[in-house]
C-alpha positions as CSV (number, residue, x, y, z in Angstrom):
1,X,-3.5,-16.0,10.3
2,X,-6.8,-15.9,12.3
3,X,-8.4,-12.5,11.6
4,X,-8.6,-11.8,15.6
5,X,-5.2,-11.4,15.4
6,X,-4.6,-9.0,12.8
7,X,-3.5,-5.5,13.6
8,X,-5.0,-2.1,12.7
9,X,-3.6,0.8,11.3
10,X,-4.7,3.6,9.3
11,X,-3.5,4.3,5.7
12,X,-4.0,7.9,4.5
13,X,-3.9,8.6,0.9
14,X,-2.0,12.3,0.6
15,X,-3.8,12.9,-3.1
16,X,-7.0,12.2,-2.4
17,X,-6.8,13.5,1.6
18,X,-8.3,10.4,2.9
19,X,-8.3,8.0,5.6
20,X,-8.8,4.7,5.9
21,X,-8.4,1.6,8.4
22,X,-5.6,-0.6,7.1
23,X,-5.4,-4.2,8.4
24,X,-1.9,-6.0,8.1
25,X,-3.7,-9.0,6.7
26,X,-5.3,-7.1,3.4
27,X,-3.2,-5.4,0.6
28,X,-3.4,-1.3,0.9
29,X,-5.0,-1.6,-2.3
30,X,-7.6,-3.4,-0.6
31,X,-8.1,-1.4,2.1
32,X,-8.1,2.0,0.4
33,X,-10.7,0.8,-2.4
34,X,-12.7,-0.2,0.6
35,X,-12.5,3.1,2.0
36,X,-13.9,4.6,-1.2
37,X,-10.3,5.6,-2.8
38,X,-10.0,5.6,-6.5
39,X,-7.0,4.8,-6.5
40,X,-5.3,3.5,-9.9
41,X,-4.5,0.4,-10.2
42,X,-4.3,-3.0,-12.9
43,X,-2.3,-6.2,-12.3
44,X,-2.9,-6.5,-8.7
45,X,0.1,-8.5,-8.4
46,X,3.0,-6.2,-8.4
47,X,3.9,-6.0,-12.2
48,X,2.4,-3.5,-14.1
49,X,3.0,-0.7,-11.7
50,X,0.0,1.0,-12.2
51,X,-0.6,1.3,-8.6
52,X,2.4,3.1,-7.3
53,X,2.9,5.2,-5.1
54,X,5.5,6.9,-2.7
55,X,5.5,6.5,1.2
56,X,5.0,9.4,3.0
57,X,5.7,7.7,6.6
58,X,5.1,4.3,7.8
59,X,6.2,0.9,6.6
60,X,5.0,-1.9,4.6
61,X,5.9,-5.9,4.1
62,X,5.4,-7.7,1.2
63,X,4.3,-11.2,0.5
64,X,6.3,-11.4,-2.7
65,X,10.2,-11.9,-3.1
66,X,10.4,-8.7,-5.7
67,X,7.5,-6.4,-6.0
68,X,8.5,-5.0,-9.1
69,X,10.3,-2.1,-8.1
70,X,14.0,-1.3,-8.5
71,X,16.3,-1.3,-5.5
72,X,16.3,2.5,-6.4
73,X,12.7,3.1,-6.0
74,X,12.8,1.1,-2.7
75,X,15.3,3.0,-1.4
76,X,12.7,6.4,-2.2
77,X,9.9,5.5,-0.3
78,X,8.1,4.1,-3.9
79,X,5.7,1.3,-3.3
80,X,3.1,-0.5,-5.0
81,X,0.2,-1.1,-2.8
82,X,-1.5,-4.1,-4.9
83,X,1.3,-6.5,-2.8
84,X,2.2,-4.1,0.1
85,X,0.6,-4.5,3.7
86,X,0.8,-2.2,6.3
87,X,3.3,-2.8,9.3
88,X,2.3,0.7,10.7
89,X,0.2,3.6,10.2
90,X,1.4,5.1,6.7
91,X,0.6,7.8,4.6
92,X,1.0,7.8,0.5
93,X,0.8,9.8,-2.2
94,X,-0.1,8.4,-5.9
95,X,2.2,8.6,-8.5
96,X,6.1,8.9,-9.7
């Protein structure tokens, strides 16, 4: 994907009450570590779990068939932000 075409949203971190711009072509991760959030994370690619979190509002995509979470967690809102990018604005809060 050319980066001109890549669409903006913001991704707000509930825990840490902050806001950053998300692009649909980097990881949240990515974007929220760039915004100056600490949030925790390990693996960076969807199997330790380190990084999850539960989605507030908003959706995500993911690059990867299974990102390690249960069909469970999926269906409540968990996500894990190493592998999931933005499809809207969202909002998250760290944890389980």
């Amino acid at each position: 994907m050319n980066p001109s075409d890549a669409s903006f949203f913001t991704a707000r971190s509930e825990t840490e009450d902050l806001q950053v711009d998300a692009s649909d072509t980097d990881v949240l991760l990515l974007s929220l570590e760039m915004g100056g959030s600490n949030w925790p994370s390990s693996c960076r690619n969807g199997t330790c779990r380190t990084c999850i979190g539960q989605l507030q509002s908003g959706q995500v995509r993911y690059a990867v068939e299974w990102p390690g979470l249960s069909s469970e967690e999926q269906a409540e809102g968990y996500v894990l932000p190493c592998v999931a990018y933005p499809c809207s604005d969202v909002v998250l809060r760290q944890g389980y």
